[in-house]
C-alpha positions in Angstrom: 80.2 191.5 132.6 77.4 190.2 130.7 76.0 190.5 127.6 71.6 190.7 127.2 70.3 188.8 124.4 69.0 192.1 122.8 72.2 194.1 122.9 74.2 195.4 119.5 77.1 193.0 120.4 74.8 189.8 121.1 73.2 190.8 117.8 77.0 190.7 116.4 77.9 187.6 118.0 75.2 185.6 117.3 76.9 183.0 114.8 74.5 182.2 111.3 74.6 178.9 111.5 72.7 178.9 115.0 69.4 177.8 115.3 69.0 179.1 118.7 68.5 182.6 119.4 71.2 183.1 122.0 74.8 183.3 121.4 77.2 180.8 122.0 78.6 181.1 126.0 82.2 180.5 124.4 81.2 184.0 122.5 79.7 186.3 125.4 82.6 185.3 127.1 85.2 186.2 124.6 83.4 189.2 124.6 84.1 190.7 127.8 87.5 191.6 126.5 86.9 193.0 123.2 90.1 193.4 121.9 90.5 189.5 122.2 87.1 188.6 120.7 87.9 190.7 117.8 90.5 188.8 117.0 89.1 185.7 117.6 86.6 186.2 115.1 88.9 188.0 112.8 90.6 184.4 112.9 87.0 182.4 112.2 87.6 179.8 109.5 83.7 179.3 109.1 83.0 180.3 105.5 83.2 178.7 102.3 87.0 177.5 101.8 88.3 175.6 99.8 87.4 171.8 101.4 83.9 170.5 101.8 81.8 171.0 105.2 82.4 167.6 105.5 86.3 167.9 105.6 86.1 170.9 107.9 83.8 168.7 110.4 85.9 166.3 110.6 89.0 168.2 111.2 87.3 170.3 113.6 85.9 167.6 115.7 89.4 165.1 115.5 90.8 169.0 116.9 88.5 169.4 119.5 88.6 165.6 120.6 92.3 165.6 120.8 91.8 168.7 122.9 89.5 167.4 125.3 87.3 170.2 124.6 83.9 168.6 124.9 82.4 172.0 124.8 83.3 173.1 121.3 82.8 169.0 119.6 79.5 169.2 121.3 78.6 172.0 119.5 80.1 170.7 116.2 78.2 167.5 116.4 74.8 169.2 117.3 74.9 171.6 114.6 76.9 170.0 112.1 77.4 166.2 112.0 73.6 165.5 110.5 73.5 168.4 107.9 77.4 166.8 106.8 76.3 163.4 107.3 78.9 161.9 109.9 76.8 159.0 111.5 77.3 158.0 115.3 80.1 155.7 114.3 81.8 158.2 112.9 81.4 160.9 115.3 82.6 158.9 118.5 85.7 157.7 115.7 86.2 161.3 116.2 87.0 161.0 119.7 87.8 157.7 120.1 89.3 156.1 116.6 92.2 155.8 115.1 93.8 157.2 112.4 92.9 153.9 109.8 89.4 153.4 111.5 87.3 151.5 109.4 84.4 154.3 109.7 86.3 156.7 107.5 87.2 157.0 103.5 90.8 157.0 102.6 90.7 160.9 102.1 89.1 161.0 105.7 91.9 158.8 107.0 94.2 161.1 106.2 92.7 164.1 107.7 92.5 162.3 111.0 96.0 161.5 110.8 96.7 165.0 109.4 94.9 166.2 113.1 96.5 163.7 114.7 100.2 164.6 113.5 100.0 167.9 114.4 98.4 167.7 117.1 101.1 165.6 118.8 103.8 167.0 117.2 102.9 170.3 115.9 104.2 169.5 112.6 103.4 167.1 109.8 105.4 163.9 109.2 107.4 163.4 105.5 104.2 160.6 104.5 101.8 162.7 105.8 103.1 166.0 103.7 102.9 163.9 100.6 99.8 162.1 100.9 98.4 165.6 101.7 100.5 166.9 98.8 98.6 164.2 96.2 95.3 164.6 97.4 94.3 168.1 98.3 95.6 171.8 96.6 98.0 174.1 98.3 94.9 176.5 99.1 93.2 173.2 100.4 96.1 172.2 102.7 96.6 175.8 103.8 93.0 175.8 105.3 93.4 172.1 106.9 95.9 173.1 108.8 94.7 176.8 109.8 91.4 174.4 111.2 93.8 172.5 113.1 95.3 175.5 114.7 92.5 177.7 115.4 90.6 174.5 117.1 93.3 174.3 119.2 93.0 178.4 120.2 88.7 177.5 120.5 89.9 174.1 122.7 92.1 176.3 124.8 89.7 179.0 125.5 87.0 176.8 126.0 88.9 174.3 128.3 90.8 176.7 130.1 87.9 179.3 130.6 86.1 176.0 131.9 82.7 176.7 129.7 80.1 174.7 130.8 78.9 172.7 128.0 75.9 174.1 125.8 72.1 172.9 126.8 72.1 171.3 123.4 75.7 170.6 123.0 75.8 166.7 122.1 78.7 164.6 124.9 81.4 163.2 124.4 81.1 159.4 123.4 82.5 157.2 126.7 85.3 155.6 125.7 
C-alpha cells in the first residue's frame, strides 16, 4: 500500500526538518502497518534533549555506521552534518574511525566509544560508565544511550526492509 504525497498521513509523516516535500521512504513504509509506525514515532528522539545537535549527530551517525545502514547515515549527513558542522573528515570518521580519531574532541571521543561499546556489547564498559559519568548529566546520559538504541531499531528497519537509499541521501565514505 502506498501512501500519495497529498494524503492526511503523508501530511503527518512528513518530518520538520525536511526540506523536501515528500516524506522519508523509511516513513511511508512504516506506515503501511500503523500500529508499528505509531510507535516508531512515539519512540522519535528528534527534539530538543538535553545534548547539543551536534552530540546527537554524532551518535546517530557512529549508530547507523556501525549498523551498516547507509540509508539512515545518508540522511543524517544530508540534512544534518553542515547545519552541525561535522566536516568530511569527520563524517567518513563516522564510518570509518576509530574511537581516539584525531578528527574528534575529547568529549566526541567518548561518544564514539560510548556507540562503539554498546554497540558491540550492548552494555557500557566500567571506563566508559565513568568517563560518561564526569562529563555529561544523568538526563544527558539517559538520552545518549536511548540514541544508541533507537538507531539501532531505524538501522534494522531500514536494513532489513532493504530501503533503497534516498535521491539526496549522501554515501557511505569507501573505506
Amino acid at each position: 500500500m502506498s501512501y500519495p504525497v497529498s494524503s492526511p498521513l503523508a501530511r503527518r509523516i512528513r518530518p520538520s526538518y525536511r526540506r523536501c516535500s515528500t516524506p522519508l521512504l523509511l516513513f511511508t513504509t512504516l506506515a503501511r502497518v500503523p500500529r508499528i509506525y505509531d510507535r516508531f514515532r512515539a519512540a522519535s528522539l528528534l527534539d530538543r534533549g538535553p545534548v547539543s545537535l551536534r552530540q546527537r549527530e554524532i551518535v546517530i551517525d557512529r549508530t547507523c555506521a556501525r549498523c551498516g545502514c547507509a540509508y539512515e547515515w545518508g540522511v543524517h549527513a544530508a540534512f544534518f552534518a553542515q547545519r552541525v558542522a561535522l566536516t568530511p573528515e569527520q563524517l567518513r570518521a563516522t564510518v570509518h574511525g576509530e574511537a581516539d580519531d584525531s578528527a574528534w574532541s575529547d568529549d566526541e571521543r567518548l561518544l564514539i566509544r560510548m556507540v562503539d561499546d554498546l554497540h558491540n556489547s550492548a552494555s557500557l564498559s566500567d571506563e566508559v560508565w565513568a568517563a560518561l559519568a564526569a562529563t555529561f548529566s544523568v538526563e544527558q546520559i539517559f538520552e545518549l544511550i536511548a540514541l544508541v538504541g533507537f538507531y539501532h531499531t531505524v538501522s534494522f528497519f531500514a536494513n532489513g526492509l532493504r530501503l533503497a537509499p534516498e535521491p539526496y541521501g549522501v554515501p557511505l565514505p569507501p573505506g
